[in-house]
N, C-alpha and C positions, 0 to 999 in steps of 0.2 A: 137546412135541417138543423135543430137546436141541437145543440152541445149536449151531448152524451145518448143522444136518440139512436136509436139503430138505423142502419143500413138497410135498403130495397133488397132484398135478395136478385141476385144477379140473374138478367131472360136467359132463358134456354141454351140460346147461342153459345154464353161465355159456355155455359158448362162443358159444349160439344168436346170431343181431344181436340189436343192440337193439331197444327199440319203436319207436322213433324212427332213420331214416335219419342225420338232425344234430340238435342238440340246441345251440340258441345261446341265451346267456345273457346278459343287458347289465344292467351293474352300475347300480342304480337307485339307492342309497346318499342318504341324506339328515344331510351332517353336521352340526353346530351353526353359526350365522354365522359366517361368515367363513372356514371353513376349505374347503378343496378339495375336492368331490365332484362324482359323477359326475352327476347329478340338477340342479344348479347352471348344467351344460350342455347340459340338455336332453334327457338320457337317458330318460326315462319317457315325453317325448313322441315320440323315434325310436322308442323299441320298441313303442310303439300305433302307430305309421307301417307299423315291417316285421311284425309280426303281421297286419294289413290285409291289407298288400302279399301276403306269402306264402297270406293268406285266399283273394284275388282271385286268385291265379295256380294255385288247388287244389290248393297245395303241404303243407297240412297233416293232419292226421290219424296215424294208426299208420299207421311202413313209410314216412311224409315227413318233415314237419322238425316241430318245434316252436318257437316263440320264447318265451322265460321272464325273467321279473323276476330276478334277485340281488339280495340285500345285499351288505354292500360284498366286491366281488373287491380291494380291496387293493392298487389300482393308479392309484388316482385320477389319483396325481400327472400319467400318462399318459394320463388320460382326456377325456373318457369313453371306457368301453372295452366292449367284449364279446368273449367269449368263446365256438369254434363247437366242441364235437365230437359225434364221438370224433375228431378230428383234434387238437384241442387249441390251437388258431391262435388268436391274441389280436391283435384289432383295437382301434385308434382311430376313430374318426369325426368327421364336422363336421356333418355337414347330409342332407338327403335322397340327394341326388344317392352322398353316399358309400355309405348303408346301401343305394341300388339295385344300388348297383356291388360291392357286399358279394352281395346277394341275387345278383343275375343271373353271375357269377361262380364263385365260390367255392360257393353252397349248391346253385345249379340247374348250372352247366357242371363243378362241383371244381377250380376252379382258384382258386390263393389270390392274395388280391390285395396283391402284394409293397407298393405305396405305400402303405399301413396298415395294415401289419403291424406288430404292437410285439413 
């Protein structure tokens, strides 16, 4: 295709939804000592917390959400962080109470949650 031509529009298929309703990602990154990562803060054990959590509330499967491990998203210095879409909203966290209020919120009502938001 020449330089500045447009694009096919995309077959049917891409447009279908996804497999997944949301698709949240938490950066699980493991740096060398001493350096900032997400992992450092407890990310690996949040994201067994809301994998659970979304277990228990029968939010997962095709057509719901999934929760998935990363490498590193690249953002430590902000982190821990995760990441939800197709909305593409990048949170912080501290502790349970935040990733409930991520879940109950933003994955099960869609509403995003402005206080940690990065």
């Amino acid at each position: 295709m020449a330089v500045g031509a447009r694009h096919a529009p995309l077959p049917a298929r891409f447009l279908m939804s996804s497999y997944y309703d949301k698709h949240v990602f938490f950066c699980c990154n493991q740096r060398e000592p001493g350096a900032t990562c997400c992992n450092n803060q407890g990310a690996a054990e949040l994201r067994n917390y809301a994998k659970d959590r979304i277990k228990a509330l029968k939010l997962n499967g095709k057509g719901k959400i999934r929760i998935n491990s990363a490498g590193c998203l690249d953002r430590c210095d902000e982190g821990p962080v995760l990441v939800v879409y197709p909305e593409a909203v990048w949170y912080t966290y501290v502790d349970r109470h935040d990733i409930d209020e991520i879940i109950d919120e933003h994955l099960v009502h869609n509403r995003i949650v402005e206080r940690l938001k990065i």
